[in-house]
N, C-alpha and C positions, 0 to 999 in steps of 0.2 A: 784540468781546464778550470779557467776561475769564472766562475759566471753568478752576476748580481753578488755578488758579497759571500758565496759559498761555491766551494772544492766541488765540479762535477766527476765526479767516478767515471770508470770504463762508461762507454756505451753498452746499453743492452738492446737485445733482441728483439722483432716483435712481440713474440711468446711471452717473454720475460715481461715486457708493460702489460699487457694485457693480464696476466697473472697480477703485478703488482698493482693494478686499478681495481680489479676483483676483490683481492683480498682489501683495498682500503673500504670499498664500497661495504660489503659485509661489515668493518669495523663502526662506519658511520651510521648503517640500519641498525647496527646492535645497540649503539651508544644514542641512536633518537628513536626507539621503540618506546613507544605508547606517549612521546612526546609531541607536542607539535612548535618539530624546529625546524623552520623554512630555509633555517642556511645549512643543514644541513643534508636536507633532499636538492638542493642547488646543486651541492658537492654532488652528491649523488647522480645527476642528470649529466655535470658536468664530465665527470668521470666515466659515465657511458656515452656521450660525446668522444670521449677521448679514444674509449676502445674502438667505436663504429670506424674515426677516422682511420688509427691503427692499423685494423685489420683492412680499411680500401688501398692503404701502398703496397701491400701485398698484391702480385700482379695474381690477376686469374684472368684460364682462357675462356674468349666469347663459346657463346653455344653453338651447335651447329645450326651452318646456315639454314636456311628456309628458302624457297624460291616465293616472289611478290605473284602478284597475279598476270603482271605482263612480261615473268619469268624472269627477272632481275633477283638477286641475293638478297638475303635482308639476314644480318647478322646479329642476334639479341646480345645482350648484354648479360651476363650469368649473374651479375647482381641487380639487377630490378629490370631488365628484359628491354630496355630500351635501345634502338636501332643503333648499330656502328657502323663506320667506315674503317675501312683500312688504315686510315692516317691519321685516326686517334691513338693515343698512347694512354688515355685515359677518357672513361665513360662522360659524354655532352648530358649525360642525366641525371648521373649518382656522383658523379666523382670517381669509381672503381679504377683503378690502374689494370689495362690491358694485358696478358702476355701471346701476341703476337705469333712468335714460335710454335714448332711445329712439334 
């Protein structure tokens, strides 16, 4: 696939980005230790930006329910605990991608 002016390879996996943002991040703390280079703690931040996102399309299931106090469900969210519905497909708090399934 031709994308911006360079050859994109296969696609890869979650696993696989998240390993290859890893490994860049280590390259850019190693190459600005005891520096002070603000573009490349940017890289840095941005790159764990990148993994946080990464790793929320990964669906994961909510926690178990809970009952409210007037005995209604209240379903947390297993990445930062905030309440679902059933009709989300993805977390109203985090962003988190739901899976649903049983």
């Amino acid at each position: 696939m031709y994308y911006h002016g360079y050859w994109k390879g296969g696609e890869m996996n979650p696993k696989e980005i998240i390993e290859r943002c890893n490994d860049m991040i280590k390259r850019l703390a190693h190459e600005a230790y005891g520096k002070q280079n603000s573009e490349a703690i940017k890289d840095i931040n941005a790159l764990d930006e990148v993994i946080e996102i990464v790793e929320m399309r990964e669906p994961m299931k909510p926690m178990q329910a809970e009952l409210d106090v007037d005995g209604s469900p209240i379903i947390p969210c297993a990445n930062c605990g905030g309440e679902l519905q059933r009709i989300h497909d993805y977390c109203p708090w985090c962003g988190q991608r739901i899976d649903w399934s049983k």
